[in-house]
C-alpha positions as CSV (number, residue, x, y, z in Angstrom):
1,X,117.0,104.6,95.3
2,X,119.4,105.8,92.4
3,X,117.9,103.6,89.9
4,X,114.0,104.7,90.7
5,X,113.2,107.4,87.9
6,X,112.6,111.0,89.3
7,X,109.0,110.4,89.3
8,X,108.7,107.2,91.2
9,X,111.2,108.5,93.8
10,X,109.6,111.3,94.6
11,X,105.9,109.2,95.1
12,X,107.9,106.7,97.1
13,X,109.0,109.8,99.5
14,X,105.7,111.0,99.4
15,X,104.6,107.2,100.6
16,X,106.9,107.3,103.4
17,X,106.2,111.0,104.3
18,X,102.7,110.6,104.6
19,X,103.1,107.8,107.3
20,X,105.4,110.9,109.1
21,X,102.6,113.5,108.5
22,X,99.9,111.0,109.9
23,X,101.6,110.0,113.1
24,X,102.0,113.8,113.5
25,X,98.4,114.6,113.2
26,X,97.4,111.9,115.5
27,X,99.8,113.2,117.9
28,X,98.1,117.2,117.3
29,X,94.9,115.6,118.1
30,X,96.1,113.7,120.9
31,X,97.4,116.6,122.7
32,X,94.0,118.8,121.9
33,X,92.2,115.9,123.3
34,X,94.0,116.2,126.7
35,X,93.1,119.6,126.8
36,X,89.9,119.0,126.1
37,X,89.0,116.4,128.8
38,X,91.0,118.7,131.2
39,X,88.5,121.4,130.6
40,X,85.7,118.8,131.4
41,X,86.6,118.6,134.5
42,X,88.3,122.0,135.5
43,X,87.7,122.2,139.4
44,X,84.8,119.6,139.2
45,X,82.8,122.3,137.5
46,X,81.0,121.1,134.2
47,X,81.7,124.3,131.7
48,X,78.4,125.8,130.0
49,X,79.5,125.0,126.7
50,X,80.3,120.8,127.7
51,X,78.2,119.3,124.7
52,X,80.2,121.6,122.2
53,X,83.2,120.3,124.0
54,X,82.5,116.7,124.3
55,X,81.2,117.0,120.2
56,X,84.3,117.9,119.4
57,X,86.5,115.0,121.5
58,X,84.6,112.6,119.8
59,X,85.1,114.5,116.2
60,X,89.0,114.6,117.5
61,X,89.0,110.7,118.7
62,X,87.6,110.0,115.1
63,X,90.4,111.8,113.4
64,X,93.4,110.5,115.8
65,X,92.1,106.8,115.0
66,X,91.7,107.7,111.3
67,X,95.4,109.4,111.6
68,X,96.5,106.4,113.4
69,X,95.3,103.7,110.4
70,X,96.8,105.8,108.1
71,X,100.3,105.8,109.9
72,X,100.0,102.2,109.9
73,X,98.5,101.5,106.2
74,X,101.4,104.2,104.8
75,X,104.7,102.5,106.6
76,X,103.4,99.5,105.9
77,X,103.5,100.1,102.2
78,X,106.7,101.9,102.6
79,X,108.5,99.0,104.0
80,X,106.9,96.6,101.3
81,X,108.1,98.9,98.4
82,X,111.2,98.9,100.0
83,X,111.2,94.8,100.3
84,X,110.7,95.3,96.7
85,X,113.2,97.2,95.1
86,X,115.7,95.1,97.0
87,X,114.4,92.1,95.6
88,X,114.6,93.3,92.4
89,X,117.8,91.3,90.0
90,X,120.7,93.6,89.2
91,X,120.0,92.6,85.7
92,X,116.4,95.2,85.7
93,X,115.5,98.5,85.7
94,X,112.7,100.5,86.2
95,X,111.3,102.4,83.8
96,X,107.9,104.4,84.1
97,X,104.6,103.1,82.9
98,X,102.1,104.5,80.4
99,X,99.5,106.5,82.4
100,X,96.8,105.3,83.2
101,X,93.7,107.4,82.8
102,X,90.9,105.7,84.8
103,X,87.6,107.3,85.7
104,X,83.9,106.0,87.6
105,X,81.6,104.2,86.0
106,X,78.5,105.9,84.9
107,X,76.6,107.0,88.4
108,X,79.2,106.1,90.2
109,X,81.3,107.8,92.9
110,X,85.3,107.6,93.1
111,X,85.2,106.2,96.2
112,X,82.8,103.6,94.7
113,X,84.7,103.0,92.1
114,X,87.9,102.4,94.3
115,X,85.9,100.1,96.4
116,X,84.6,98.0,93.4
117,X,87.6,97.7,91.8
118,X,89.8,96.9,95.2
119,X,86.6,94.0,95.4
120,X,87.8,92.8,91.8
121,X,91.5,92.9,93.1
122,X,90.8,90.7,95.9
123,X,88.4,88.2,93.2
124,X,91.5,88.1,90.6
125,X,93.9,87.0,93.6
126,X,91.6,84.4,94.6
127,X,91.3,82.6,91.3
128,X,95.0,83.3,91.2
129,X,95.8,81.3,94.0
130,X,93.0,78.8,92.9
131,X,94.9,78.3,89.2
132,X,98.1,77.9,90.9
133,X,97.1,75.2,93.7
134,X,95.2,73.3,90.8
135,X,96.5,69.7,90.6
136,X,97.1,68.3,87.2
137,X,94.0,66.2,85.6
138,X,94.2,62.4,86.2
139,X,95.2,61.4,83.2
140,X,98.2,63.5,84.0
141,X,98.8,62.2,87.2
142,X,98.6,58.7,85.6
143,X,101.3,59.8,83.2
144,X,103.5,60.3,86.2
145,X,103.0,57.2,88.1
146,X,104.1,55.4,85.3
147,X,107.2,57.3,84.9
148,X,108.0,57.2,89.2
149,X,106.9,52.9,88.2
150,X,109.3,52.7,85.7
151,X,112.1,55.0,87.6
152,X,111.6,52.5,90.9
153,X,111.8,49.2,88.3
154,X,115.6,51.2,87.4
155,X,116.6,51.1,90.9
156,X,115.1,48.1,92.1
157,X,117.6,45.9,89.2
158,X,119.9,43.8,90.6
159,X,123.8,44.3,89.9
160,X,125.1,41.4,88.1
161,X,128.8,40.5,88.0
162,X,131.1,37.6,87.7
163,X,133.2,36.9,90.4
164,X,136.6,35.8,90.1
165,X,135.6,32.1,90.8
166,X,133.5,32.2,88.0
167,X,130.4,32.8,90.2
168,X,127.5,35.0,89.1
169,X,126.4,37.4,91.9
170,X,123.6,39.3,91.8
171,X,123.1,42.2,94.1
172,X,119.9,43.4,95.2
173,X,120.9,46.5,98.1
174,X,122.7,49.8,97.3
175,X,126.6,48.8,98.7
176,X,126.6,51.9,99.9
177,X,124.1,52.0,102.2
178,X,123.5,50.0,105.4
179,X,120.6,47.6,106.0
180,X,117.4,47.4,103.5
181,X,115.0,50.3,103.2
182,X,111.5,50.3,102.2
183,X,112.1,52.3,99.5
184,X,114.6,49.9,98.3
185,X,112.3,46.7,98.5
186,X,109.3,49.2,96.9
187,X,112.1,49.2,94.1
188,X,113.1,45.7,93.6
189,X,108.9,44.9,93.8
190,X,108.5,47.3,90.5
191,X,111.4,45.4,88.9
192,X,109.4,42.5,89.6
193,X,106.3,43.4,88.7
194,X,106.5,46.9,86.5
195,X,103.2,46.4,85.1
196,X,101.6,45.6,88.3
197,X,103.0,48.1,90.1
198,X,102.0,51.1,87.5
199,X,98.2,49.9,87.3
200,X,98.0,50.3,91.3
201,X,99.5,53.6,91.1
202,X,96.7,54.5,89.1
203,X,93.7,52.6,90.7
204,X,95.1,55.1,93.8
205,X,94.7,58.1,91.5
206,X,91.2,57.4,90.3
207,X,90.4,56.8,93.9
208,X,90.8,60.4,94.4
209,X,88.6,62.9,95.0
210,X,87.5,64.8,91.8
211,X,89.1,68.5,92.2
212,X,87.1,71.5,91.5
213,X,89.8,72.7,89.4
214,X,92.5,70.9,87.7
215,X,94.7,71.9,85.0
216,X,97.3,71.0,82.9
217,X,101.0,72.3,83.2
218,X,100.6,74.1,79.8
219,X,97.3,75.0,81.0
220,X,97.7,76.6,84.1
221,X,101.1,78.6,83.0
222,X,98.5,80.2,80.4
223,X,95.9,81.1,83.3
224,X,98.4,82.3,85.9
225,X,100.1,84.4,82.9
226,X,96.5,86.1,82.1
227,X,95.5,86.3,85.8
228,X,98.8,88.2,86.6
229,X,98.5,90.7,83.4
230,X,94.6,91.3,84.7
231,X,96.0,92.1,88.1
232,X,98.5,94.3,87.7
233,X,95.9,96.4,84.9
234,X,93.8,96.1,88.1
235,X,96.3,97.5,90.4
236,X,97.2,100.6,88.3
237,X,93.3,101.3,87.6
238,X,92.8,101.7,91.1
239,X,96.2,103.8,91.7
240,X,95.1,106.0,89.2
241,X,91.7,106.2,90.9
242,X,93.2,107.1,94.0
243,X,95.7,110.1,92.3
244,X,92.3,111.4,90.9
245,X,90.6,111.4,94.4
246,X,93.4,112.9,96.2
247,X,93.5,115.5,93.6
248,X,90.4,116.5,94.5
249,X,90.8,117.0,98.5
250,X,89.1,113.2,99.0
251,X,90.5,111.6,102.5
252,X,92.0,107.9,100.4
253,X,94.0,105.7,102.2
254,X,96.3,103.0,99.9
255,X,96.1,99.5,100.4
256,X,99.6,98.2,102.7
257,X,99.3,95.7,100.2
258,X,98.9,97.7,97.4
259,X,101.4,96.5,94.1
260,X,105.0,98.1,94.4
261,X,104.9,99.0,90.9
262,X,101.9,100.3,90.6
263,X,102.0,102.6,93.3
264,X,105.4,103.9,92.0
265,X,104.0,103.9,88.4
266,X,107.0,101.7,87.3
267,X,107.1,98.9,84.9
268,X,110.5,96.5,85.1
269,X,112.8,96.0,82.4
270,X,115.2,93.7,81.4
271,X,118.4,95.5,80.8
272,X,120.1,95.3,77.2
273,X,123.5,93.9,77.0
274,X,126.9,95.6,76.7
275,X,128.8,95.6,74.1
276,X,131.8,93.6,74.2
């Protein structure tokens, strides 16, 4: 990825060579294990040292399925950074984000403080998807249905001409289409009765169910927009909590679904315009 600074390249390699270096190790413990077993049951004898042995296929199953999630976790991720980048407009670049310095809270482990703040991830997409499924407030919905009433009382007017005998016609049905569709007679019913028609729109809308959440258009652009920025501090908290425990030797394994950009430490960029 040309565009990728130096830094970000080289933690996306290290992304997709850690799926590589975790398929291998399952694959080391796989073949020890075979050994192992074999020795179990070398001539139908059962060696001396058998608990030893059997200890350490079940310390060696451990790390083959441990090996084996990470493969999976790691290409995962890999492929959805990839998705990523490819998505990105032409019109972007990457650039790479302030660090992040993030540490425990007082009395608390790293891999605590991973865990808690993965927990607060997982809360902030949840009122994220919450915000954005919110329907509008009644009085908004109303709004609309008087709009769609008065939109249907357009198309349901009749065209009138004169014809050439000096004849008024009046014409009810689109000429262009064949028959009469319900949506036309809904039409020429709010031409008739515009007033009637929008005042049953909204005895349908109070009928409805009070939402746990609803908010305005304005409103919920300002939620989303806060929800998103708390997110993606979220993301790169816990990124930076997981640089600090690998530092140290910890066994981490990313989120698959982990944030592109945070994982690469990138930010995106609108690129300037060229001079004519």
């Amino acid at each position: 990825m040309s565009f990728l600074p130096a830094e970000a390249s080289a933690k996306l390699n290290a992304v997709k060579g850690g799926a590589s270096d975790a398929r291998d190790a399952s694959a080391s413990a796989q073949r020890r294990l075979i050994d192992l077993r074999k020795s179990l049951e070398y001539e139908g004898k059962t060696p001396q040292d058998a608990p030893n042995i059997e200890h350490e296929i079940a310390r060696l199953q451990a790390v083959k399925e441990r090996q084996n999630q990470r493969q999976v976790e790691f290409a995962a991720l890999g492929a959805q950074i990839d998705r990523w980048l490819q998505s990105l407009s032409r019109n972007v670049s990457l650039v790479m984000a302030k660090a992040v310095i993030a540490e425990p809270l007082k009395n608390e482990t790293l891999a605590g403080a991973i865990s808690r703040t993965r927990d607060e991830i997982t809360a902030a997409q949840q009122h994220l998807r919450a915000v954005m499924t919110a329907p509008l407030p009644k009085g908004d919905l109303k709004a609309k249905a008087r709009a769609h009433a008065r939109e249907l009382e357009r198309q349901g007017k009749p065209i009138v001409s004169i014809e050439r005998n000096g004849e008024v016609k009046f014409e009810f049905a689109d000429p262009q289409s064949f028959g009469t569709s319900t949506a036309r007679t809904v039409a020429i019913l709010a031409w008739l009765h515009p007033e009637a028609m929008a005042k049953r729109l909204e005895a349908e809308i109070e009928a409805l169910p009070e939402p746990k959440l609803a908010l305005s258009a304005n409103e919920k652009e300002k939620r989303a927009g806060e929800l998103t920025a708390q997110l993606d501090k979220l993301e790169r908290t816990e990124e930076a909590l997981i640089e600090v425990a690998l530092s140290q030797g910890l066994d981490v394994i990313r989120r698959s679904n982990a944030s592109p950009a945070a994982v690469l430490g990138v930010v995106v960029k609108a690129k300037k315009a060229e001079a004519a």
